[in-house]
C-alpha positions in Angstrom: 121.0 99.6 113.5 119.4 100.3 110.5 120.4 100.0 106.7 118.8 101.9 104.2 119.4 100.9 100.2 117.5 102.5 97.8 117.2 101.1 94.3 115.3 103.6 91.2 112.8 101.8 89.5 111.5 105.0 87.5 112.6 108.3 86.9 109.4 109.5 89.1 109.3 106.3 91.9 112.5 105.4 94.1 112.6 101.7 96.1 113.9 102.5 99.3 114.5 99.1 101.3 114.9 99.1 105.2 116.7 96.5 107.1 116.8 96.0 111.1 115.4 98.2 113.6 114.0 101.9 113.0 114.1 103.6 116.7 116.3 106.5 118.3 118.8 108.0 115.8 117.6 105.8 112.7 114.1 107.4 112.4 115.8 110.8 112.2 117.8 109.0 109.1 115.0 107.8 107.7 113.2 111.2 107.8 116.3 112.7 106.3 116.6 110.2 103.3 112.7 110.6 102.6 113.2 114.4 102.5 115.6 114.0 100.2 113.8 111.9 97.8 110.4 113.0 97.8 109.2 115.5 95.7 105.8 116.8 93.5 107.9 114.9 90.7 109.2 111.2 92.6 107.4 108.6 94.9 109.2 106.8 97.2 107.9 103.1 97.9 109.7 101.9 101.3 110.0 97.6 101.8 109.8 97.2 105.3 109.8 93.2 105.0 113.5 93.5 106.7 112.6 96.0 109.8 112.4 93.8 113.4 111.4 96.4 115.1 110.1 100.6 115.6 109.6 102.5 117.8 106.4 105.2 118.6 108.4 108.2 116.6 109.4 105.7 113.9 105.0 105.1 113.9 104.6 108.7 113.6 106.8 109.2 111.2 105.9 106.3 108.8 101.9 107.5 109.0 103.1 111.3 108.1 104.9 110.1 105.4 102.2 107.8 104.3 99.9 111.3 103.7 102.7 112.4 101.3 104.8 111.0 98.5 105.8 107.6 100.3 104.0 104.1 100.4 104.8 100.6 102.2 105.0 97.3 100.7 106.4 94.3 102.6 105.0 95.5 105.8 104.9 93.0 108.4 101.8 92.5 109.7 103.0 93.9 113.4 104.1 96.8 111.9 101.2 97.0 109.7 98.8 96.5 113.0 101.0 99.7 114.8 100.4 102.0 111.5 96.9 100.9 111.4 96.0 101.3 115.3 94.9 105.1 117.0 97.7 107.7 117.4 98.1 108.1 121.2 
């Protein structure tokens, strides 16, 4: 299950805060939510300090969405070893 809260802190930058686990059906949530809120205009920062777990399409997704409008903060430093690591 995931939860997804987002809280503006700007006009142009949007906290999005992830709780629980991002795999299967989340990531496609996720995606969706990001979509949304990106822009030229708006950055998203995502808190990851709540996520337990991802999976390899959450990675993905999080390291595409890292070359746009969206940056981590609160990253665990397992997550932050998988975003880090080779694509396979």
């Amino acid at each position: 299950m995931l939860r997804l809260t987002r809280t503006a802190i700007h006009t142009d930058r949007v906290l999005l805060k992830a709780e629980g686990s991002l795999v299967g059906e989340w990531v496609g949530l996720l995606e969706e939510e990001c979509a949304e809120l990106c822009g030229p205009e708006r950055q998203v920062v995502l808190d990851l300090g709540d996520v337990s777990y991802l999976d390899r399409r959450a990675v993905r997704l999080l390291r595409d969405l890292q070359a746009g409008c969206l940056s981590i903060v609160n990253c665990p430093p397992l997550i932050e070893e998988l975003l880090r690591e080779d694509a396979p």
